[in-house]
C-alpha positions as CSV (number, residue, x, y, z in Angstrom):
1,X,-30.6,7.3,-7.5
2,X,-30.6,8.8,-4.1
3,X,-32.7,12.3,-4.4
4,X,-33.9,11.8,-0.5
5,X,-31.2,12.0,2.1
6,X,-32.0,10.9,5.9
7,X,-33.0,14.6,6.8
8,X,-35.4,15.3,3.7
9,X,-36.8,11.8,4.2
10,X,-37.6,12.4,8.3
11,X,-39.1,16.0,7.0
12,X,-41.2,13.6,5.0
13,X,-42.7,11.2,7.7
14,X,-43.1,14.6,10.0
15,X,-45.0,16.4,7.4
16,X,-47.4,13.6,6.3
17,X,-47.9,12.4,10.0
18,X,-48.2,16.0,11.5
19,X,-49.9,18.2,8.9
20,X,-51.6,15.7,6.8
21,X,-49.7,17.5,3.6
22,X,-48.4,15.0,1.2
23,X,-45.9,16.5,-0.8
24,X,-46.5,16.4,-4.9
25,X,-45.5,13.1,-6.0
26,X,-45.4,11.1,-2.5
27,X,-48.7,9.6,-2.2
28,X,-49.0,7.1,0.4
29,X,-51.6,3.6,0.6
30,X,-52.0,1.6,3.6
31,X,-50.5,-1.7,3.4
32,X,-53.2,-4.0,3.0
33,X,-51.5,-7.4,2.4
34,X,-47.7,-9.1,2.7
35,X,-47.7,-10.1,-1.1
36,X,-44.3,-10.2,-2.2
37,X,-43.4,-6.8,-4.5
38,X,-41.5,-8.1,-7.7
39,X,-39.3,-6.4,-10.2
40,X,-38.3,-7.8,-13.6
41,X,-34.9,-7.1,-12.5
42,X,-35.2,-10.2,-10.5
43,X,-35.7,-9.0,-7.2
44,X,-38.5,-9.9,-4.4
45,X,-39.4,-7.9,-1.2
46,X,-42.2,-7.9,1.2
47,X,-43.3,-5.0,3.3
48,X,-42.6,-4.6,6.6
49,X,-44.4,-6.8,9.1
50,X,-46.6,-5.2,11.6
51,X,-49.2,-2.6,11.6
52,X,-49.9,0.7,10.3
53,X,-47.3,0.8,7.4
54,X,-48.2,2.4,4.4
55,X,-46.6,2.2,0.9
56,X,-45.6,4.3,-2.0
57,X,-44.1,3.1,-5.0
58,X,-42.3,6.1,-7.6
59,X,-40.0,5.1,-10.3
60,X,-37.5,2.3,-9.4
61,X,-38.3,2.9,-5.4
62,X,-40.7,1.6,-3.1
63,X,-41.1,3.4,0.2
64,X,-42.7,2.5,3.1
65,X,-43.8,4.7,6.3
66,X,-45.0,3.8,9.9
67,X,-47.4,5.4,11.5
68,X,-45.9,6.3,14.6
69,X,-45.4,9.4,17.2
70,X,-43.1,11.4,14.9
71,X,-41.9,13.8,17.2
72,X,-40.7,10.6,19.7
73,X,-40.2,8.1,17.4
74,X,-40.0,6.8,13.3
75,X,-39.1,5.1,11.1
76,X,-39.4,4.5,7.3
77,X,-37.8,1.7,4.7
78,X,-36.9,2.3,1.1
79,X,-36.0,-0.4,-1.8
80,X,-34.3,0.9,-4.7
81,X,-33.6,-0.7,-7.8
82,X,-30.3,0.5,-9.3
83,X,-27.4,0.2,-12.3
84,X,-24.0,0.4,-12.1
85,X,-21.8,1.0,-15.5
86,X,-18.5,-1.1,-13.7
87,X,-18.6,-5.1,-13.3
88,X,-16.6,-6.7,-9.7
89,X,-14.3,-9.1,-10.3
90,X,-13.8,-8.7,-6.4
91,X,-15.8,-8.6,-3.6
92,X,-13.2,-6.7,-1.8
93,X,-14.1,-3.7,-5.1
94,X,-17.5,-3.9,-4.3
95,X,-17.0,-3.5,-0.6
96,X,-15.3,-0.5,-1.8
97,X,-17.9,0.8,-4.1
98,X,-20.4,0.6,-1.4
99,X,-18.5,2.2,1.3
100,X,-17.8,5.5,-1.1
101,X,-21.6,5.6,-1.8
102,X,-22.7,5.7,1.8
103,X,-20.2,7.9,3.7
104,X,-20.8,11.7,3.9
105,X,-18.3,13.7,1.8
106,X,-19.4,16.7,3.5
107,X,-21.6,15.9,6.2
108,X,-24.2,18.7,7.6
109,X,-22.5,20.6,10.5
110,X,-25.6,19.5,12.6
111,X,-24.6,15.7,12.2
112,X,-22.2,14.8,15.3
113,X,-20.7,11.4,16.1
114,X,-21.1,9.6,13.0
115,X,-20.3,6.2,12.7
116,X,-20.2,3.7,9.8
117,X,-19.9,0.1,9.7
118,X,-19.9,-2.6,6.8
119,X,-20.0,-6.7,6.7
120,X,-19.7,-8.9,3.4
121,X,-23.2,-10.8,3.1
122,X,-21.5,-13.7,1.1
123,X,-25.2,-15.9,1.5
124,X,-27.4,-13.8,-0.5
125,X,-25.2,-12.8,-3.0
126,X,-21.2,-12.7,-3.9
127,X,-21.4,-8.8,-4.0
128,X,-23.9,-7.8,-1.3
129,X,-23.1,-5.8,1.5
130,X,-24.5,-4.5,4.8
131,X,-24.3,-0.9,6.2
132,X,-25.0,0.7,9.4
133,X,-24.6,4.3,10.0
134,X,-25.6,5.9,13.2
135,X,-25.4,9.5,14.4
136,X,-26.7,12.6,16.5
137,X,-28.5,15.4,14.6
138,X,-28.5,18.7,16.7
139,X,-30.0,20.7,14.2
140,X,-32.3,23.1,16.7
141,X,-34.1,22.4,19.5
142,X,-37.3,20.5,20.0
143,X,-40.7,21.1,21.6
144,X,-39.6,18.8,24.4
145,X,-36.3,20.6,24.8
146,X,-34.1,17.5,23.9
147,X,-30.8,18.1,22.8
148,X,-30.8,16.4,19.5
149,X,-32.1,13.0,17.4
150,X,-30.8,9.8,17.5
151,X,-30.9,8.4,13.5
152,X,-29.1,5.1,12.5
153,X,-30.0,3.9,9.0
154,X,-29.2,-0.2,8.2
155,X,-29.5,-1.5,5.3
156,X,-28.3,-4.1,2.4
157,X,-26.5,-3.2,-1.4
158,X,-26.7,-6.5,-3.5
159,X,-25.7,-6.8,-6.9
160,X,-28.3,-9.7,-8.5
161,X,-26.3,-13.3,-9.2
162,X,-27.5,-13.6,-12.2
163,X,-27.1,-10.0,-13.5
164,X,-24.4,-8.4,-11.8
165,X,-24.5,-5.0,-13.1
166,X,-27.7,-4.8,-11.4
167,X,-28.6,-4.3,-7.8
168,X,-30.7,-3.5,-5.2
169,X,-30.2,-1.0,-2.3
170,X,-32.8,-1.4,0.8
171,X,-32.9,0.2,4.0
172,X,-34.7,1.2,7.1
173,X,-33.9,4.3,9.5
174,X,-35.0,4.9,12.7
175,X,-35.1,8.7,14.5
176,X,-36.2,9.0,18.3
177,X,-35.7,11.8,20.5
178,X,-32.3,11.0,22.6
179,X,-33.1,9.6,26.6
180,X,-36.8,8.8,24.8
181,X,-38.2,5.8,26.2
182,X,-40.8,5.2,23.4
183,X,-40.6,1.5,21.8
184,X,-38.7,0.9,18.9
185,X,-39.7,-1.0,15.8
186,X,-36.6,-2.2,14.3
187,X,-37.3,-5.9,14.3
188,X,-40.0,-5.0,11.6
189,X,-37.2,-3.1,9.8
190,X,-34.9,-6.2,10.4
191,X,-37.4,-8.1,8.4
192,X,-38.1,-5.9,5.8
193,X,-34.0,-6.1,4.9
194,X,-34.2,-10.0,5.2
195,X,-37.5,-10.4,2.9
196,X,-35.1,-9.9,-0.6
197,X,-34.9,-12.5,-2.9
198,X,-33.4,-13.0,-6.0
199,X,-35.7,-14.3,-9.0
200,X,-35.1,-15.2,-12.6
201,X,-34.7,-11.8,-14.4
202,X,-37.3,-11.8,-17.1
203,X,-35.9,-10.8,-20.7
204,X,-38.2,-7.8,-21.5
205,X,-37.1,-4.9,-24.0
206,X,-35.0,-2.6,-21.6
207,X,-37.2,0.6,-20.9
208,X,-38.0,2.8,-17.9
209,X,-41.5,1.3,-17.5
210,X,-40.1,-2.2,-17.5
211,X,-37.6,-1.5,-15.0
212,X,-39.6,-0.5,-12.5
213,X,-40.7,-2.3,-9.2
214,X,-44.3,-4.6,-10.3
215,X,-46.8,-3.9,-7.0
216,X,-49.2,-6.8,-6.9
217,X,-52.0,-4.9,-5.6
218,X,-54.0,-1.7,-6.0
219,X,-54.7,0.3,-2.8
220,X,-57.8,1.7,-2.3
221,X,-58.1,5.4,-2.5
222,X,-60.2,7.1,0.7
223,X,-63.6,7.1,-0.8
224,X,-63.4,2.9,-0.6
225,X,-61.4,2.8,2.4
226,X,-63.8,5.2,4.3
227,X,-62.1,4.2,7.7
228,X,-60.6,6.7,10.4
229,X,-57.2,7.5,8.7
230,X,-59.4,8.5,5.7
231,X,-61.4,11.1,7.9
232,X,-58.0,12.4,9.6
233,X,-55.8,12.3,7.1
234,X,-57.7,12.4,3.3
235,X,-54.9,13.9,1.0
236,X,-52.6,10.7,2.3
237,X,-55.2,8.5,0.1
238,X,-56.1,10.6,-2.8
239,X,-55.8,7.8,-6.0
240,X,-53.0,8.7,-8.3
241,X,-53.3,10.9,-11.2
């Protein structure tokens, strides 16, 4: 459920942003509208406000990326639908349960001053909780001779009301070069978190396909688009296979 850690995913937004390379499998579309993304799980979520995001949807995950100054500044969102074999009876379990899914059992030796923080979000659902987890990563030095990167990841786990073996986990991390003075977008990550809502779960037969997030709109490949992303950055728009 969780193949891209913090590190891999910051790799990501550096080698898209940087080199123009998107990786097999992670093709990216600009965000062209705020139509709500729904599931048949029951879930609803809305990209994140602002400009230059762009989306990618694989399997049960949606991902979005901001075009940004990657060696300053970025930051990217991720939604993912998942199952869980156990039911709560208490929120205090679930609490639990998140809290031994998001701390490092072995965290990378370059990680340094971790922190992790949790809060019950009793208005959205009876098992839904929020995480925070900051921290320094020192792993080499930069071109701007900076010691290290700030990263804090924040984000929501929610089982669904109406379907509690079923949830959704939703986040958005940030990653700026430490004493960098370059502006910070986390109100539109702030948003992205509080766009979820919970829907009616539709009763279809229970396969992959149908378990999968349900975009509402094509993005245009390059050859549409035909705009100035397009002419720097072509492989980021190639239409899927």
């Amino acid at each position: 459920m969780y193949a891209i850690n913090s590190l891999s995913f910051c790799c990501l937004i550096i080698t898209v942003f940087v080199s123009g390379c998107a990786l097999s499998g992670s093709t990216y579309y600009p965000v062209t509208d705020s139509t709500p993304r729904r599931s048949t799980l029951g879930f609803s979520i809305t990209p994140p406000p602002g400009k230059d995001w762009f989306e990618r949807h694989q399997e049960n995950s949606l991902y979005y990326l901001k075009r940004t100054r990657p060696q300053l500044y970025s930051i990217s969102t991720k939604a993912t639908e998942i199952h869980v074999e156990k039911v709560f009876s208490l929120p205090e379990d679930f609490h639990e349960y998140v809290k031994s899914l998001k701390e490092f059992r072995q965290p990378p030796v370059s990680y340094r001053n971790i922190e992790f923080s949790y809060a019950d979000i009793d208005d959205l659902s009876l098992f839904c909780v929020g995480y925070s987890k900051p921290y320094e990563n020192h792993g080499g030095q930069n071109a701007k001779g900076q010691a290290f990167f700030r990263v804090e990841k924040t984000g929501i786990l929610c089982m669904h009301p109406e379907s509690p073996q079923d949830g959704i986990d939703m986040y958005y991390m940030e990653r700026s070069l430490s004493a960098s003075a370059t502006p910070f977008f986390q109100k539109e990550g702030e948003q992205f978190l509080s766009s979820l809502k919970f829907l009616p779960v539709v009763n279809e037969p229970d396969s992959g396909q149908n378990r999968n997030f349900r975009l509402q709109s094509f993005r245009q490949p390059c050859s549409v688009l035909n705009g100035p992303l397009c002419r720097r950055w072509p492989r980021l728009f190639l239409p899927r296979q």
